[in-house]
Structure formats: structure tokens, C-alpha cells
N, C-alpha and C positions, 0 to 999 in steps of 0.2 A: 569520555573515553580516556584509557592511560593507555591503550595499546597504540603505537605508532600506526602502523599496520592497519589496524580498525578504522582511524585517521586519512587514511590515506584513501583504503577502497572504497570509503565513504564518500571522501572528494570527488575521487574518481567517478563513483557511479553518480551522484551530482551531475557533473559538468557533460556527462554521458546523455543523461536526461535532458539538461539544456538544450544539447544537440539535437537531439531528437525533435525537440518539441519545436528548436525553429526550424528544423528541415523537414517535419509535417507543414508547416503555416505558411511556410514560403509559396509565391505564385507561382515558382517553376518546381512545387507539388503534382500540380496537375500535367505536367507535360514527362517528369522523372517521379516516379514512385519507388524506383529501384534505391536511388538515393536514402527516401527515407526508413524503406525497406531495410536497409546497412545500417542506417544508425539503430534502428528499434532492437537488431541481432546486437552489436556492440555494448545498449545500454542491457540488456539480457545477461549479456556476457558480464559485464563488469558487475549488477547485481547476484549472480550466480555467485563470480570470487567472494563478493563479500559477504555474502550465506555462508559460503564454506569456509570462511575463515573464521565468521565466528561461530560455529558449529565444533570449533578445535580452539578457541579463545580463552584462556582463561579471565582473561581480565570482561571480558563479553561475559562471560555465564557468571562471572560473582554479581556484575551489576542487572543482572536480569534477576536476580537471588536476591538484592537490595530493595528493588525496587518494588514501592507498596502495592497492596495487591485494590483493583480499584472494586468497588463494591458492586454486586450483580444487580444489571438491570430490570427494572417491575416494569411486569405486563400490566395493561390495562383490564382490568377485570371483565370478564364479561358482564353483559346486562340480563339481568334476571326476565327471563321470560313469565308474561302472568296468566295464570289460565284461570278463568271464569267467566261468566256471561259477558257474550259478545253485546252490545249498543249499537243503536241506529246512527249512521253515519250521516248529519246533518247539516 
């Protein structure tokens, strides 16, 4: 990234996550929910800012516009069903 900004709410929403993740894991999980309940809105919140900033980014939409496009995933084909005389099941 060359945008500070992008940089920045990037970190932000990082270390948002952190939070979160150890104030889910923590023992006094189960006794406060509300706790973690706060950081999950916070990490919400600081994901949102950095949608919306690079939704307005320049420097965000030329490297989404650089970047190669990855090749479309192949299904596994189906299996051909066979019809003709059924056999004795031995």
C-alpha cells in the first residue's frame, strides 16, 4: 500500500482483531460476555472505516486494477451415469 491512511486502518483493524480474539479466549469469557461483545462492535467499527476508505482510495483501486486476475476454479465433473442391464449382485 502507498496510502498512509490504508496503512494505518489497516493496523488499526489488526490490533482490533487481536483484541477481540483474546477477549473471546479469556476465562473471564464466561463470566463477562459483554466485554467481548465491545470489542467484536470496535473490531466491526474499525473494519467498516477501512472498507470506506478504500471504497474513496485512490491509491486502493489502481492496486486492485494491478493486481492479476487468479484463474476460475474447475468443478469436478460429474460422473456419467450408465444405463443398461442391471447384474446379479453377488
Amino acid at each position: 500500500m502507498f496510502c498512509q491512511s490504508c496503512l494505518n486502518l489497516e493496523q488499526a483493524f489488526e490490533a482490533r482483531q487481536r483484541e477481540y480474539i483474546e477477549a473471546s479466549t479469556l476465562a473471564t469469557y464466561s463470566i463477562s460476555k459483554k466485554f467481548a461483545a465491545y470489542m467484536n462492535v470496535e473490531m466491526e467499527r474499525a473494519l467498516n472505516e477501512l472498507e470506506e476508505h478504500r471504497s474513496v482510495c485512490r491509491f486502493a483501486a489502481s492496486e486492485i486494477k494491478a493486481m492479476p486476475i487468479a484463474p476460475p476454479l474447475r468443478r469436478k465433473q460429474p460422473e456419467k451415469i450408465r444405463i443398461g442391464p442391471l447384474g446379479t449382485v453377488a
